[in-house]
N, C-alpha and C positions, 0 to 999 in steps of 0.2 A: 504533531503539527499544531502550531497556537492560531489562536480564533483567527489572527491579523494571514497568516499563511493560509487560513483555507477561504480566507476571502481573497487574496489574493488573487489562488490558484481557480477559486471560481471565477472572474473577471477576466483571467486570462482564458478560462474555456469557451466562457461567453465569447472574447474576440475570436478567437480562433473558427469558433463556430458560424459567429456574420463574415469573417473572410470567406472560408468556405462557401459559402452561400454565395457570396459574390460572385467567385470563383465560376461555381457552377452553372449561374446564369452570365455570364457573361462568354463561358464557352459553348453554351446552346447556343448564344447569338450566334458566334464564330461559326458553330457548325450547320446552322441555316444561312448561312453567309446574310445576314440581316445586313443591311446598306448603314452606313453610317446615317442620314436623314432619319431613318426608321430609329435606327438607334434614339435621336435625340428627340423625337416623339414619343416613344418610351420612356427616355428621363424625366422629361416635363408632363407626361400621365405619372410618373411614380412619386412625384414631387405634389403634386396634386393631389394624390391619393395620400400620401404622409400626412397632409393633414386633418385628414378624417378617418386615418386607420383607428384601430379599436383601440392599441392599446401603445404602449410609447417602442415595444422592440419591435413592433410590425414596422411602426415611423419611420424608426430608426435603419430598419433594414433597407425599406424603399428609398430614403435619402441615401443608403449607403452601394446602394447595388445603379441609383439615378447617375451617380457623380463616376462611377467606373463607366457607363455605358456613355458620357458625354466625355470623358477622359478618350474612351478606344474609339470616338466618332470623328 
């Protein structure tokens, strides 16, 4: 595998891995039946919080797990 394929293939584990994550908190909501309202109080605390997370993939997870739970609200 050359240098450029296993950066690739890490970038793609990295996505796969924030899906996941998405994923996962977005079926906890499902399965505490969270109201969509609740939902988008959620997004706008995780949106909030991205921008004083520690480090840029916390950021980026909370932007990205904010925009699924305003998506399924």
């Amino acid at each position: 595998m050359t240098p450029e394929e296993r950066i690739a293939a890490a970038e793609q584990a990295t996505a796969d891995t924030q899906l996941a994550a998405v994923k996962l908190v977005t079926r906890i909501m499902d399965g505490y039946k969270t109201p969509p309202e609740a939902r988008k109080r959620i997004a706008r605390l995780l949106i909030t919080l991205s921008a004083s997370a520690p480090n840029q993939a916390e950021a980026q997870l909370a932007r990205l797990v904010a925009a699924a739970l305003r998506k399924d609200s």
